[in-house]
C-alpha positions as CSV (number, residue, x, y, z in Angstrom):
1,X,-48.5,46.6,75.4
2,X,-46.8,48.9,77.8
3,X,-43.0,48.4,78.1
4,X,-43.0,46.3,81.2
5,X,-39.0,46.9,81.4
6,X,-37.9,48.8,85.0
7,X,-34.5,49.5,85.6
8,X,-33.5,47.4,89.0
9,X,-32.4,49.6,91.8
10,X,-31.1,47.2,94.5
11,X,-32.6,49.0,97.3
12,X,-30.8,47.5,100.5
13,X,-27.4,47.7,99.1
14,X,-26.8,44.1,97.4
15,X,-24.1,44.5,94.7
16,X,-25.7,45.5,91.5
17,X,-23.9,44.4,87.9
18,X,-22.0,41.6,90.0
19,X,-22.4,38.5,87.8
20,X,-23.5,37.8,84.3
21,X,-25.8,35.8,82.4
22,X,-23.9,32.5,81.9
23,X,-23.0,32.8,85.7
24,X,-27.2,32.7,86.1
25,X,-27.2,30.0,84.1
26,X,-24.8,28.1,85.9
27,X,-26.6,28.7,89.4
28,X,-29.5,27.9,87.9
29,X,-28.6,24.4,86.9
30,X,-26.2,23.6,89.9
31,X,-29.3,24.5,92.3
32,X,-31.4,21.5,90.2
33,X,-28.2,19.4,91.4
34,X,-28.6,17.2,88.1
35,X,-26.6,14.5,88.8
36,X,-28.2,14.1,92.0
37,X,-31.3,14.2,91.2
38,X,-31.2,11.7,88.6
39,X,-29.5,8.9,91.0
40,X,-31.9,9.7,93.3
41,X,-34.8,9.2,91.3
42,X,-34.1,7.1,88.2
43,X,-34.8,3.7,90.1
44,X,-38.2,4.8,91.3
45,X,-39.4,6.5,87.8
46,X,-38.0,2.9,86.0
47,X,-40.0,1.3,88.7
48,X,-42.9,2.5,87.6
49,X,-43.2,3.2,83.9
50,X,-39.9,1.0,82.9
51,X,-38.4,1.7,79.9
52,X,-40.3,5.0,79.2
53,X,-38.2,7.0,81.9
54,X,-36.7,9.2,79.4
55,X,-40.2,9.8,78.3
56,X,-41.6,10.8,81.6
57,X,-38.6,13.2,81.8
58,X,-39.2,14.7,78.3
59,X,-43.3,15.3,79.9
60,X,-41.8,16.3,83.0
61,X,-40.2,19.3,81.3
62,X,-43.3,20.8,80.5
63,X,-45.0,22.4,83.4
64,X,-41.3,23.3,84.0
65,X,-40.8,25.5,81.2
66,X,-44.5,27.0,81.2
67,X,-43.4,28.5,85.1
68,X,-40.5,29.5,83.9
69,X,-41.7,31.7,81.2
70,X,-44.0,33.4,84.2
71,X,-40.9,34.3,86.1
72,X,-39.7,35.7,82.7
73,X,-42.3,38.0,82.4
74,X,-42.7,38.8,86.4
75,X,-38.8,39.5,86.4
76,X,-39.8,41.8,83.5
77,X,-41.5,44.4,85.3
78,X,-40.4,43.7,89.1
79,X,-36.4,42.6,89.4
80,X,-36.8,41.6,93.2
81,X,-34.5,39.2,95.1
82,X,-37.8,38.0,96.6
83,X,-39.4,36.9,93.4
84,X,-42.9,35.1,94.4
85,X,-43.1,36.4,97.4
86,X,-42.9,40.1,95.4
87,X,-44.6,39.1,92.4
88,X,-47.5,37.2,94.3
89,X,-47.8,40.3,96.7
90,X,-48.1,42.7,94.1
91,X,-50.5,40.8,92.1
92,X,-53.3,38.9,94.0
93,X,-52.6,40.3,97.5
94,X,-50.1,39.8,101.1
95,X,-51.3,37.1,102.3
96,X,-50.6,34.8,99.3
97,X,-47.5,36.6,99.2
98,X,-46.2,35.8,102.4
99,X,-47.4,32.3,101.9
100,X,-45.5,32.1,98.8
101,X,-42.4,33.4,100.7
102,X,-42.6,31.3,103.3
103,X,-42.7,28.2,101.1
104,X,-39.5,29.5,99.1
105,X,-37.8,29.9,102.6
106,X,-38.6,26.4,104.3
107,X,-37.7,24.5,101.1
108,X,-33.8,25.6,101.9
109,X,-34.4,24.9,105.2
110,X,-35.6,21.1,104.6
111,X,-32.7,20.3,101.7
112,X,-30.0,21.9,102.5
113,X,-28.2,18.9,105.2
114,X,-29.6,16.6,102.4
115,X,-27.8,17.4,100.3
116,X,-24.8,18.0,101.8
117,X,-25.2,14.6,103.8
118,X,-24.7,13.3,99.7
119,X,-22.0,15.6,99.0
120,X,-19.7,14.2,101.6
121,X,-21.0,10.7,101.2
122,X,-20.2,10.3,97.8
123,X,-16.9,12.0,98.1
124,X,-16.0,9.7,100.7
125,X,-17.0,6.9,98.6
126,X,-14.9,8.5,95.7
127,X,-11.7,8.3,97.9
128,X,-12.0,5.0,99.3
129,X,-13.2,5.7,102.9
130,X,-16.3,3.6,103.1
131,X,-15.6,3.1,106.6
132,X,-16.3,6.9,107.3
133,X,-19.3,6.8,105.4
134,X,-20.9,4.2,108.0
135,X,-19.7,6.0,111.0
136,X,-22.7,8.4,111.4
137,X,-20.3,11.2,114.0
138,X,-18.3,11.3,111.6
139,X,-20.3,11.8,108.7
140,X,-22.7,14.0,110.1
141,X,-20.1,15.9,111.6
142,X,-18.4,17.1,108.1
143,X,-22.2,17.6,106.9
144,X,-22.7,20.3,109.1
145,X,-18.7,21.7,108.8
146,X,-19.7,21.5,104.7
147,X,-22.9,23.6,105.3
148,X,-20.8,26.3,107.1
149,X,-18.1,26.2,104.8
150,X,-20.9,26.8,101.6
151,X,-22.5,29.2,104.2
152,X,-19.5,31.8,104.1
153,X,-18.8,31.4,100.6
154,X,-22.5,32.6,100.0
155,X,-21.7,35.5,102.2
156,X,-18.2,36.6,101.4
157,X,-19.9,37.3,97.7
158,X,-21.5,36.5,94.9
159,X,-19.0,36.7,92.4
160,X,-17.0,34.0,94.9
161,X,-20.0,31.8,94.9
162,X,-20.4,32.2,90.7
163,X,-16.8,31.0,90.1
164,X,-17.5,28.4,92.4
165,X,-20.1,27.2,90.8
166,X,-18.7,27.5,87.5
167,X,-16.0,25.0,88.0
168,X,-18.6,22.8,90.0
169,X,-21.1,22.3,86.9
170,X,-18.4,21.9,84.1
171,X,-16.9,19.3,86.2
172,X,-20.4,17.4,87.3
173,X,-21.3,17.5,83.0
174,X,-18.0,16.4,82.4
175,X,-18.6,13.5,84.6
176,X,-21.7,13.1,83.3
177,X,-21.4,12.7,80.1
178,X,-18.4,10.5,80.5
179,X,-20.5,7.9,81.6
180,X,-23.3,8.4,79.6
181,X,-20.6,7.6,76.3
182,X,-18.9,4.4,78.2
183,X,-22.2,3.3,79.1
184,X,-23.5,3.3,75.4
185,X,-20.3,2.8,74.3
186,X,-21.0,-0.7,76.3
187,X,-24.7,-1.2,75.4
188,X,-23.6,-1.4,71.8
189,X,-20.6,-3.4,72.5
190,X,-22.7,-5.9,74.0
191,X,-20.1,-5.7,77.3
192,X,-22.8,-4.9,79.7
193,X,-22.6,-6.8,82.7
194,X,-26.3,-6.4,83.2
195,X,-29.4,-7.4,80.7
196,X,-28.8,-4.4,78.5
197,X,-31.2,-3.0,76.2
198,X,-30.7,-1.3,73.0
199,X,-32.1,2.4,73.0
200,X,-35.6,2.8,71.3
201,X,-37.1,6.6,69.9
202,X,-40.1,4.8,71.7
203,X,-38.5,5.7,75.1
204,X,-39.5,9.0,74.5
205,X,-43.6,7.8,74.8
206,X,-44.5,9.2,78.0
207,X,-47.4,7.5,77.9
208,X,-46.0,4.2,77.0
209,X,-47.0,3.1,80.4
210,X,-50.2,5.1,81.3
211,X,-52.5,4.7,84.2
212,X,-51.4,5.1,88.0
213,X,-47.9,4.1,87.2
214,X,-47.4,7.3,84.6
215,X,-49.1,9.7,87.4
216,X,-46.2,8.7,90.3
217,X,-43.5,9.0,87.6
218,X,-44.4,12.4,86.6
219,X,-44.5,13.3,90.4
220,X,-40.9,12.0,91.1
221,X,-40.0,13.7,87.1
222,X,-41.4,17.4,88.1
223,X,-39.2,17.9,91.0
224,X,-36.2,17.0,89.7
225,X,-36.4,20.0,87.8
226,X,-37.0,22.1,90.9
227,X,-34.3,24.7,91.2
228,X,-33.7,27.0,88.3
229,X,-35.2,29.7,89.7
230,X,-32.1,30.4,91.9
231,X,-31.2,32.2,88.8
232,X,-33.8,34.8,89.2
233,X,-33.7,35.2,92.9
234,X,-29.8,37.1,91.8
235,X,-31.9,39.6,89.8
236,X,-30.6,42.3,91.9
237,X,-27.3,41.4,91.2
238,X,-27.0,40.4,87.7
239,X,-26.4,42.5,84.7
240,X,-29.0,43.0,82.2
241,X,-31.1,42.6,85.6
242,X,-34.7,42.9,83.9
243,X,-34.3,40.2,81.1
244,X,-31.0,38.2,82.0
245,X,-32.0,36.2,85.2
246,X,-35.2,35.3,83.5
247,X,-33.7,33.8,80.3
248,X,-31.2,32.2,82.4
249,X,-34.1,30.0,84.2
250,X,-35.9,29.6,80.9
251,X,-32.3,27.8,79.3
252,X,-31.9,26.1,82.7
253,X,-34.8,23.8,82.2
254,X,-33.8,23.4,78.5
255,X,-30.4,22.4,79.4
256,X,-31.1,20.4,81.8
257,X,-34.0,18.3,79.2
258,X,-31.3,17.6,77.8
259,X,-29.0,16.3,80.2
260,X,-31.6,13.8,82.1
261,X,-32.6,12.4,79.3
262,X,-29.5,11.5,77.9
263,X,-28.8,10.0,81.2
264,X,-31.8,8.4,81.5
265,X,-31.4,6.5,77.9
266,X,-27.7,5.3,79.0
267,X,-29.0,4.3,82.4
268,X,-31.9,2.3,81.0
269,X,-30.5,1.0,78.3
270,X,-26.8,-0.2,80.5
271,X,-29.0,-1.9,83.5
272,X,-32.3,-2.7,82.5
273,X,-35.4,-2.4,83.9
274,X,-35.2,-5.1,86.0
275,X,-31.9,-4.5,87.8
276,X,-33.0,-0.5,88.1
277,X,-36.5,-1.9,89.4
278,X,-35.5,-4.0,92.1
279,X,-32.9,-1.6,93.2
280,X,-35.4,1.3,93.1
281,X,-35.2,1.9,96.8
282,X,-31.2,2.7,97.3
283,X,-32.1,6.1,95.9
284,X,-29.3,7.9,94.7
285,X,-26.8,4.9,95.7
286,X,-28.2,3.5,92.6
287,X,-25.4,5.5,91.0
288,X,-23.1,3.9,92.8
289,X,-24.1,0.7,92.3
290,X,-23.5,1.4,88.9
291,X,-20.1,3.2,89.0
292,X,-18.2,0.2,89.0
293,X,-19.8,-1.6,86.3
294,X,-19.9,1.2,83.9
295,X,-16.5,2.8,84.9
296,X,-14.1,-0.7,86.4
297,X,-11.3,1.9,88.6
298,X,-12.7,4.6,86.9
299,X,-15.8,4.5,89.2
300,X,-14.7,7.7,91.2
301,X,-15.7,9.4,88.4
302,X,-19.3,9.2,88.9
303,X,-19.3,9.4,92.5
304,X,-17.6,12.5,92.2
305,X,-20.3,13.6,89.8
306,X,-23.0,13.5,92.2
307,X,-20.4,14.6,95.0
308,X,-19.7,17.6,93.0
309,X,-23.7,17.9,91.8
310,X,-24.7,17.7,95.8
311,X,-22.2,20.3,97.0
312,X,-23.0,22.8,94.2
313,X,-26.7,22.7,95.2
314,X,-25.8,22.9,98.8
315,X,-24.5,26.8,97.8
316,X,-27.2,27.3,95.4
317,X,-30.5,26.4,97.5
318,X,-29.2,28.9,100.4
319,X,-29.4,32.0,97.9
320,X,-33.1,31.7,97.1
321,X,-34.1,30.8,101.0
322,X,-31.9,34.2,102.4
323,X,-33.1,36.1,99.2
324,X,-36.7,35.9,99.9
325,X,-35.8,36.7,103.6
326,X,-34.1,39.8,102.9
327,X,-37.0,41.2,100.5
328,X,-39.5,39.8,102.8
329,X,-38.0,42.1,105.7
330,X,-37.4,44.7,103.8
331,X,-40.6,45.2,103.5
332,X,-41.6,44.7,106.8
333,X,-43.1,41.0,105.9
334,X,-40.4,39.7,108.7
335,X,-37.9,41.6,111.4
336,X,-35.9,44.0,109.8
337,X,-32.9,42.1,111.3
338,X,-33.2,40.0,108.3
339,X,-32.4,42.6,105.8
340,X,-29.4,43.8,107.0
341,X,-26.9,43.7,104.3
342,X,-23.0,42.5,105.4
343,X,-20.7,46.4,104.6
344,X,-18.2,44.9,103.1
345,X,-19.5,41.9,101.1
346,X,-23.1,43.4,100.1
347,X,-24.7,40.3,100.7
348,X,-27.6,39.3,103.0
349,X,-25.0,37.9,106.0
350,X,-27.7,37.7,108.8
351,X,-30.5,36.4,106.3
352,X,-27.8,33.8,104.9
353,X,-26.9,32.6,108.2
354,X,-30.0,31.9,109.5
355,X,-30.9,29.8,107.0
356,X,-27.8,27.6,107.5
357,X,-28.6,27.4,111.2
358,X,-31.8,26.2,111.0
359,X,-31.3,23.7,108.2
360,X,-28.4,22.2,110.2
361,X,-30.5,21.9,113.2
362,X,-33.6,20.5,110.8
363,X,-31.3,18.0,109.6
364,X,-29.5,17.2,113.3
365,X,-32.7,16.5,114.7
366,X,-34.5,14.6,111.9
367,X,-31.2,12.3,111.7
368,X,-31.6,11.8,115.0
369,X,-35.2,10.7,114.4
370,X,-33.8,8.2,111.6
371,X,-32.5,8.6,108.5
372,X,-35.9,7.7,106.7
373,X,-37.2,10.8,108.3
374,X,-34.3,12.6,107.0
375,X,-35.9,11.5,103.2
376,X,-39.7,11.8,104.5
377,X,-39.1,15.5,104.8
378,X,-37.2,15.5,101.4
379,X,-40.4,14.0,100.2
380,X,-42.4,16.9,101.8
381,X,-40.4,19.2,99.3
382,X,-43.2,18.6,96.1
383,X,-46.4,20.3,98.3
384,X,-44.0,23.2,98.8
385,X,-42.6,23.5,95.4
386,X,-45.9,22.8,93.7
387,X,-47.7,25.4,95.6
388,X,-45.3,28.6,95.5
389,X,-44.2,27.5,91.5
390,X,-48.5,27.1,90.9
391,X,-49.0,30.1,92.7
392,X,-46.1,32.2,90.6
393,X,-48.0,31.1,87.2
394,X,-51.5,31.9,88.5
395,X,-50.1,35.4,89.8
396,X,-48.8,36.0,86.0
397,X,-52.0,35.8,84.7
398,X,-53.5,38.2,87.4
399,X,-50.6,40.6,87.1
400,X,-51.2,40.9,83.4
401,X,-54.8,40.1,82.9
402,X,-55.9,43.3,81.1
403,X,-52.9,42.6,78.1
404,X,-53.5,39.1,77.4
405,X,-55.9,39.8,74.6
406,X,-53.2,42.7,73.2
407,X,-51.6,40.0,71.1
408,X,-51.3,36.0,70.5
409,X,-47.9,36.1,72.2
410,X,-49.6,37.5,75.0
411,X,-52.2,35.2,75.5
412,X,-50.4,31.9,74.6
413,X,-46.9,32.9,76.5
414,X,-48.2,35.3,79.6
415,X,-51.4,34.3,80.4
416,X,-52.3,30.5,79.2
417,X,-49.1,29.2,79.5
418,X,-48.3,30.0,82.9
419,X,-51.9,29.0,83.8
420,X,-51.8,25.6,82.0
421,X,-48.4,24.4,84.4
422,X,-50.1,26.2,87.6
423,X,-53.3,23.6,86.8
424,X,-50.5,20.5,86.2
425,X,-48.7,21.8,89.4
426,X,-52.0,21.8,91.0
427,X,-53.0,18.4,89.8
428,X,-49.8,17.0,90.9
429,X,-50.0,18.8,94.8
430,X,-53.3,17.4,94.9
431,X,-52.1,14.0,93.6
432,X,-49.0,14.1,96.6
433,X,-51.6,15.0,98.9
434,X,-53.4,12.0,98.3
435,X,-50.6,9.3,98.2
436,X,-49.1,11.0,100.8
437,X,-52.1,10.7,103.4
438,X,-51.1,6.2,103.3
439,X,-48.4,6.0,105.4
440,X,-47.4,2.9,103.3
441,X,-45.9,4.9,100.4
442,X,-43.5,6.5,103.0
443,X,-39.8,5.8,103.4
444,X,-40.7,4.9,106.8
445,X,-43.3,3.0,106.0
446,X,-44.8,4.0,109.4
447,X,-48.3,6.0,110.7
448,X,-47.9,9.4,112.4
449,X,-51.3,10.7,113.3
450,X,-53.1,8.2,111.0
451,X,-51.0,9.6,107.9
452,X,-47.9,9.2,106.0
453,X,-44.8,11.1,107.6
454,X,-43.9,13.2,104.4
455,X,-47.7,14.8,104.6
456,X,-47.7,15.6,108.4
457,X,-44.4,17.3,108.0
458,X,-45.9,19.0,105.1
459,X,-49.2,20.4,106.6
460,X,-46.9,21.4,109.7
461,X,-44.7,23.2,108.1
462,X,-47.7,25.1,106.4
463,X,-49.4,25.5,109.7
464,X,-46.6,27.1,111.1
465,X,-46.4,29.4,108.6
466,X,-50.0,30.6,109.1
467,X,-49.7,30.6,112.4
468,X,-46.2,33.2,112.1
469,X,-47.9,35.3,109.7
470,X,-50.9,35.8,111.5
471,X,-48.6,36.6,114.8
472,X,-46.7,39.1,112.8
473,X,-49.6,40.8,111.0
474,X,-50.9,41.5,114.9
475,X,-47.3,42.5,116.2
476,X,-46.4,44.6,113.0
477,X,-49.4,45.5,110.6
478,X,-47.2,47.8,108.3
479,X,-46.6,45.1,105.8
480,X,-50.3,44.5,105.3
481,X,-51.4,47.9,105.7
482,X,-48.9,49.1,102.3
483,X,-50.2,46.3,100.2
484,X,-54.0,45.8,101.5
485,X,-55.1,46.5,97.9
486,X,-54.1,44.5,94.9
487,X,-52.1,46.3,92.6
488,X,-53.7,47.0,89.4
489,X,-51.7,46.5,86.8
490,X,-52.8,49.3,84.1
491,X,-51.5,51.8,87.5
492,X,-48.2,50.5,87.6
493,X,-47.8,49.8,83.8
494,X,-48.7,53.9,84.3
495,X,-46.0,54.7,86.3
496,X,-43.4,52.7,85.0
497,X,-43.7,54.3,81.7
């Protein structure tokens, strides 16, 4: 096989050789927001399959990895900040590309005041100031000052945000694993205040519970994974840029195996099902719920765990969102405004921006609406993750169809691999899809047009993005024109060499 290495050559001026591969890594796993994403989802995944959460992690992790070795191997031969949106493009065509794009784009847009909403809410809980917490000015006043203030740091530069984020993720494992150790510490003790169970290797069975129940775990287990890709969306400014960014999300979902399912045996094992069941709906509060009975006066600890996870991931899910923007104007996909590149910083400044402006007036408005909304449009996240990380897999196995058969590696890790999570990816969209059409299995609980909120905010957001593309196509052709062909891949492996 051709060497598929090309040496990057940031093209619109975005600071090349600025951070390195552990400060990948570390984007990477602050942008899953672990600790986050485990309160907010280890009640629900208990609820369903009980004591086999850890196991529906573990299977979780899968699909994961397999879509991570395809933006290995796409990084390989094409080191663009846009990653699916340039990957997809050059392999199966525009239009899925600026689908793809799209989807990257509007996934910042719909988490972003989430998870800053979290970030200053556990904080506040940290320092005592529960009263601010219920006043909803006041919260969702320092929300949006938060988003700003992660806004700039994005923009001054890159190596700002990487220390940042550096000190953020030691200090949210550190917390982390604190409780984890007091909480089996306790288990083992016997001083649970809860029906504690002892830890079982049989946890690890994800198919200990099977049927319907193991299905809606594995949905809420995928997307806590969502994330590492931030990594590779810095290829243009990483050193090492054709290999680094894509090992960097391949550990990310290693590391980060390991870390929710040492959480999830502690949790389990501390509460028990039944306390984690019936709590299932306070989401990530669950964690706070828990703080003080694990930790006594120690609880700030794990509040400032998910505090510190939610503000890291605030940072991290902008990159990706203005990323894809500036390659998709670059390349004439969206108004060139969007690529301009700030003189002194070298980052994406108008691109960034935008992105924070429109998630704070997403999350204004929804909030507005009710806070239920607020999580019906978090829950609208898995259509658009599962389709732009299934359609990166699927655009792997296009992109490098005719070397698949050169060798076993190729076939197993480029070509079936990525295929195999694409079809799990697939399964599970289709799957959301389906439970998302009852409006019963919302947080709402309520109809709009006949179905569940989280899928009519889903299929807008889609049909808005049609509707855009198909506008700009008419108003500026130029993107379309370039790329109306699919790239064959033996031609560019040609001219690489």
């Amino acid at each position: 096989m051709a060497d598929d290495t090309v040496d990057a050559v940031p093209p619109a001026g975005l600071k090349a050789n600025a951070i390195n591969f552990v400060d990948a890594l570390v984007i990477g796993l602050n942008a899953t927001s672990p600790a986050y994403s485990l309160a907010a989802v280890i009640g629900p995944i208990v609820a369903l399959v009980g004591i086999y959460a850890p196991g529906v992690m573990f299977a979780s992790f899968v699909p994961m990895l397999l879509i991570a070795s395809a933006f290995y191997y796409l990084n390989k031969v094409d080191q663009d900040c846009g990653t699916t949106f340039s990957w997809v493009t050059r392999a199966m065509g525009p239009w899925a590309g600026w689908l793809g794009g799209w989807a990257i784009a509007m996934t910042g847009v719909l988490v972003v005041g989430s998870l800053a909403d979290v970030a200053v809410t556990f904080a506040l809980l940290a320092f005592g100031l529960d009263s601010w917490v219920d006043n909803d000015f006041v919260r969702q006043l320092l929300t949006v000052l938060l988003i700003l203030v992660m806004t700039a740091v994005c923009v001054i530069g890159i190596e700002v945000s990487s220390k940042v984020q550096n000190v953020l993720i030691l200090a949210q494992i550190a917390f982390l694993l604190i409780f984890v150790a007091v909480a089996l510490y306790r288990v083992y003790a016997g001083t649970s205040t809860f029906d504690f169970i002892e830890p079982s290797i049989d946890w690890l069975n994800p198919f200990g519970a099977g049927g319907a129940a193991l299905t809606g775990a594995l949905l809420l287990g995928v997307f806590i994974y969502w994330g590492w890709e931030s990594a590779v969306n810095l290829t243009e400014e990483t050193e090492d840029s054709a290999t680094a960014p894509g090992k960097a999300a391949v550990w990310s979902t290693i590391v980060l195996l390991v870390t929710y399912v040492s959480v999830g045996f502690a949790v389990v094992a501390y509460a028990g099902t039944t306390f984690l069941a019936d709590n299932a709906e306070e989401e990530e509060f669950i964690f706070a719920l828990l703080a003080g009975e694990v930790m006594g006066r120690w609880d700030w600890v794990v509040l400032l765990a998910v505090s510190t996870s939610a503000l890291a991931s605030t940072q991290t899910t902008i990159i990706p969102a203005s990323r894809t923007a500036l390659s998709m104007a670059r390349r004439q996909a969206l108004p060139q405004h969007f690529a301009r590149i700030h003189p002194r910083f070298h980052t994406p400044d108008v691109s960034t921006w935008w992105v924070a402006g429109i998630a704070i007036a997403w999350y204004v408005v929804v909030n507005r609406i009710s806070t239920n909304a607020l999580f019906d449009s978090l829950t609208a996240l898995s259509l658009l993750i599962a389709f732009y990380y299934a359609l990166t897999g699927v655009a792997c196995a296009v992109y490098y169809r005719r070397h698949l058969t050169e060798s076993v590696h190729n076939f197993v890790l480029i070509g079936i691999g990525p295929l195999v999570g694409a079809g799990l990816l697939t399964w599970l969209l289709v799957k959301s899809v389906s439970d998302m059409s009852d409006p019963a299995n919302s947080y709402t609980g309520t109809s709009w047009l006949g179905l569940g909120p989280p899928l009519v905010i889903g299929i807008g957001i889609a049909v808005a993005g049609l509707v855009l593309m198909v506008v700009w196509r008419l108003m500026a052709p130029a993107f379309w024109s370039e790329h109306a062909g699919v790239v064959d891949p033996e031609l560019v492996h040609d001219k690489e060499s």
